[in-house]
C-alpha positions as CSV (number, residue, x, y, z in Angstrom):
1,X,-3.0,-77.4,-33.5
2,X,-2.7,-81.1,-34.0
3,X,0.7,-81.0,-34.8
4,X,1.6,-78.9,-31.8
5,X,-0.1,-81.5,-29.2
6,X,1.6,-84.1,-30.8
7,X,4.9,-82.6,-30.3
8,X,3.6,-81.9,-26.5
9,X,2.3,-85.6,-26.4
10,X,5.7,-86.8,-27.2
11,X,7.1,-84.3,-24.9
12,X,5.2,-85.1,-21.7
13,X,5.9,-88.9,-22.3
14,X,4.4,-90.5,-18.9
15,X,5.1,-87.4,-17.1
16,X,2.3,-85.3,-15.6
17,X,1.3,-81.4,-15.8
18,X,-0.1,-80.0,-12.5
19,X,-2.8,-77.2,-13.2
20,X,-3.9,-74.4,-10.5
21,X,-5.8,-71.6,-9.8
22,X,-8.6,-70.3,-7.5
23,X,-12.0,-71.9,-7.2
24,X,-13.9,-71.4,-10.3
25,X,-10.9,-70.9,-12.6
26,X,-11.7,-73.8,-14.4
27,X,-9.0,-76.2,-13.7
28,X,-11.2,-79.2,-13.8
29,X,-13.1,-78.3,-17.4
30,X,-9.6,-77.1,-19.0
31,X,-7.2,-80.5,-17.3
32,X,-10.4,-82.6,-18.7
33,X,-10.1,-81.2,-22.2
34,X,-6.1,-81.3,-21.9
35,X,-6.3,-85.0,-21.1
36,X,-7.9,-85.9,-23.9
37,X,-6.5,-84.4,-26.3
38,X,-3.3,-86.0,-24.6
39,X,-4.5,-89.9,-24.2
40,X,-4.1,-88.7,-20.7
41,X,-5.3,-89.5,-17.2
42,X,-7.2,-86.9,-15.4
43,X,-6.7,-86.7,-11.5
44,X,-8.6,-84.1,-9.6
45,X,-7.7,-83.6,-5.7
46,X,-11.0,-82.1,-5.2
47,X,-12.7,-85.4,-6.9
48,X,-10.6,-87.8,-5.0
49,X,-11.0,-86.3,-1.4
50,X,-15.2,-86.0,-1.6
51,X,-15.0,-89.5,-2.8
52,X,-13.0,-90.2,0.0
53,X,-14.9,-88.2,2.8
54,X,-17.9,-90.0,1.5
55,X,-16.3,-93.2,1.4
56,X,-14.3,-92.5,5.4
57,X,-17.5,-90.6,6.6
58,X,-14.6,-87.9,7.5
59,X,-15.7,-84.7,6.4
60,X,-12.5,-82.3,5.8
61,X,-13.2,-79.9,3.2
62,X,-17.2,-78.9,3.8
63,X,-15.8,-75.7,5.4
64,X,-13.8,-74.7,2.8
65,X,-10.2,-75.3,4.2
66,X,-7.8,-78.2,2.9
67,X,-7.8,-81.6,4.2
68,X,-4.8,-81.9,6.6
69,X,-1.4,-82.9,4.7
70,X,-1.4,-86.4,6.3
71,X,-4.8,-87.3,4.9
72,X,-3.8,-85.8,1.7
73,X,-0.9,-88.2,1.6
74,X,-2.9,-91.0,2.3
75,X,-5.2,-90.5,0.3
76,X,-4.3,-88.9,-2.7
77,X,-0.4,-89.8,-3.4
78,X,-1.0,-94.0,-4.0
79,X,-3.3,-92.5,-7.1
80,X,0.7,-92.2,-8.5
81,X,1.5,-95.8,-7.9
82,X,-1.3,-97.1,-9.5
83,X,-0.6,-99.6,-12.1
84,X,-4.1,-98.5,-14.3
85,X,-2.1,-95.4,-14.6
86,X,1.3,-96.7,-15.3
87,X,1.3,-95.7,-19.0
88,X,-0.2,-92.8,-19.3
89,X,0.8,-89.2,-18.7
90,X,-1.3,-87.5,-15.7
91,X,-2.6,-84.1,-16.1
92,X,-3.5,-83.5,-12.5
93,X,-5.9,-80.9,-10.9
94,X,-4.3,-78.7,-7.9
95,X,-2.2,-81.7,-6.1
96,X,-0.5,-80.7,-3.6
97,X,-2.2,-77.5,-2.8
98,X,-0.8,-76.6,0.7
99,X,2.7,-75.1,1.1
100,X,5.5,-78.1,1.7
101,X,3.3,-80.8,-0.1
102,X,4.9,-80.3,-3.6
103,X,8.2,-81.9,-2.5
104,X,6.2,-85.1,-2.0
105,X,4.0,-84.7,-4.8
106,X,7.1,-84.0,-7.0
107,X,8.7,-87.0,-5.6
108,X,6.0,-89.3,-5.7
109,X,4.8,-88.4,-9.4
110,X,8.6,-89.2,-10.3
111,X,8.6,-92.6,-8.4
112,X,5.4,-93.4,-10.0
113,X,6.7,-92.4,-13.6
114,X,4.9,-89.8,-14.0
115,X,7.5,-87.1,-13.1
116,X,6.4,-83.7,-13.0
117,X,7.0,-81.7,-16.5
118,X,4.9,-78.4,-15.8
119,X,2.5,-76.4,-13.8
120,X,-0.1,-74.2,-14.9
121,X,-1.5,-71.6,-13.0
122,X,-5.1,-70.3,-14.7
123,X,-5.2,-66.9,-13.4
124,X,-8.5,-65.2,-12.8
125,X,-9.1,-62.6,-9.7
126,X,-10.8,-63.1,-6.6
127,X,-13.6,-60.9,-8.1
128,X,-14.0,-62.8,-10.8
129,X,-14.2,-65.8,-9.1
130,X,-17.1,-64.8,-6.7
131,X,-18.8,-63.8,-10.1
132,X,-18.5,-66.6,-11.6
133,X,-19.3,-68.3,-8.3
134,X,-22.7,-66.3,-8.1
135,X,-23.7,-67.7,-11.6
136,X,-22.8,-71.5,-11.4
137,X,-25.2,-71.3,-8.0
138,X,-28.0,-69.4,-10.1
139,X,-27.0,-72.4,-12.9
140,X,-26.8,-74.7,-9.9
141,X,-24.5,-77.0,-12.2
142,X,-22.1,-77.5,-9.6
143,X,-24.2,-80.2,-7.9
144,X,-24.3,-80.2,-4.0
145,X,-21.1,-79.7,-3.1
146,X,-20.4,-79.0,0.5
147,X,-17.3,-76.7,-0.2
148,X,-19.7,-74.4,-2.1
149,X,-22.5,-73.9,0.1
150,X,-22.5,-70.3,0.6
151,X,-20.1,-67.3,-0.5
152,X,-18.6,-67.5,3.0
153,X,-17.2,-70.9,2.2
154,X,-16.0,-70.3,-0.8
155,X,-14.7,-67.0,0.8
156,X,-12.6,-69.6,2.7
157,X,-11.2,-71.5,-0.5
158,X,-10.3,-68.0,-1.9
159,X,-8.4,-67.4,2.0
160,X,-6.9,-70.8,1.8
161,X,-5.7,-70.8,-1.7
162,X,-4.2,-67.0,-1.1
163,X,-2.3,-68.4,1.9
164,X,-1.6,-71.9,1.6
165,X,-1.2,-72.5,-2.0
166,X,0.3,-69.1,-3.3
167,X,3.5,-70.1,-1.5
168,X,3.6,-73.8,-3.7
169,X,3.1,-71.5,-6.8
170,X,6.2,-69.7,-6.0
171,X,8.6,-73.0,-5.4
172,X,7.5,-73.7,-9.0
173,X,8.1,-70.9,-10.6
174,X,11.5,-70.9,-8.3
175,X,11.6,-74.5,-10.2
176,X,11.4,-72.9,-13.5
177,X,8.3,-74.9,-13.6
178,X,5.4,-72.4,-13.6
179,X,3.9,-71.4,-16.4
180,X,1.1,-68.5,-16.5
181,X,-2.4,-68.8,-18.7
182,X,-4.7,-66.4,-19.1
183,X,-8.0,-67.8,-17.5
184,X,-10.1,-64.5,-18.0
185,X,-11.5,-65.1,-21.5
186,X,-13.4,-67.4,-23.4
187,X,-12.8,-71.3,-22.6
188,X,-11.8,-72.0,-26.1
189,X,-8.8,-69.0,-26.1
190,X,-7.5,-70.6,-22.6
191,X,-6.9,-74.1,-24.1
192,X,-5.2,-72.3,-27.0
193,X,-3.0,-70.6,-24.8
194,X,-2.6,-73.8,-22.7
195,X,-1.5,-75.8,-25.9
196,X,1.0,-72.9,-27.4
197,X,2.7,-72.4,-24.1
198,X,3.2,-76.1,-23.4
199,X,4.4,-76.3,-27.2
200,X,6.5,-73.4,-26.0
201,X,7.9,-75.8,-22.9
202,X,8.0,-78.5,-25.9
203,X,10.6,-76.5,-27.9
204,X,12.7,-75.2,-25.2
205,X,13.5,-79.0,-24.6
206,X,15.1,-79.7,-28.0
207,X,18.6,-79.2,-28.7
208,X,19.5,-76.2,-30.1
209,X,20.6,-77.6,-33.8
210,X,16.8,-78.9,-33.5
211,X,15.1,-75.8,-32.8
């Protein structure tokens, strides 16, 4: 396992690695645990935009639906410029989650050195992620978030990420970018997988008098 995340380390560079999936997939716990095991920068467009709503007073997402595409790129795109960040690879959290933001996200991760080199896509259903929603409220370890109020909110997310984001997951699989993980099982066996298909990604890049 070491081994293999250095090879991916060495691999990735400054570049970044985009990870999606629906709400409660666990994009957030799995980039986290990606990043450092990478000396990596974690960037969360969920974390960003509530700090920014609190920050603006300008409340986008408490309804469930993405923040309009002009506040996203004002908001969330600098983060790429950002000379804290400069050299260190990014593994980012859903940027770029409605349909015609990837081309700037793409762009500005690559002007910012941190060109895109993957995207993960944890899948779980829409079943299981009103489950697993029903238990993190019982847990209540998902703090007092506006976007997860009620189930008809997150009924929204599920709506907007079916609709709006489904679309992005196909220009980067059209890309050759997309890469498939297995979020139904334990959290352990999904950063397995993460780290033997991004190895996978790792070995594809090699000559072939290498591989």
């Amino acid at each position: 396992m070491e081994e293999k995340i250095a090879s991916i380390k060495e691999w990735l560079g400054t570049g970044s690695i985009n990870i999606f999936g629906l709400p409660m997939s666990g994009k957030d716990t799995q980039g986290i645990r990606l990043a450092e095991a990478l000396g990596a920068k974690f960037l969360s467009s969920g974390l960003i935009v509530r700090a920014m709503e609190t920050q603006t007073k300008k409340f986008y997402s408490d309804k469930g639906a993405l923040i309009p595409t002009n506040v996203f790129y004002e908001w969330v795109l600098p983060y790429f410029e950002r000379r804290d960040l400069f050299d260190y690879p990014l593994i980012l959290s859903s940027i770029g989650r409605w349909y015609g933001e990837e081309n700037s996200v793409m762009s500005a991760a690559a002007s910012g050195g941190h060109e895109i080199k993957v995207v993960l896509l944890l899948n779980i259903s829409e079943a299981d992620a009103e489950k697993r929603f029903d238990v993190a409220k019982t847990l209540n370890d998902r703090g007092d978030r506006a976007d997860d109020k009620d189930i008809e909110i997150f009924r929204t997310r599920l709506e907007e990420f079916r609709t709006k984001t489904m679309p992005v997951l196909q220009h980067y699989q059209e890309l050759g970018l997309l890469v498939s993980i297995n979020g139904d099982q334990p959290r352990d066996a999904v950063f397995n997988e993460i780290v033997e298909k991004l190895y996978a990604k790792t070995l594809e890049s090699l000559p072939e008098t290498h591989i």
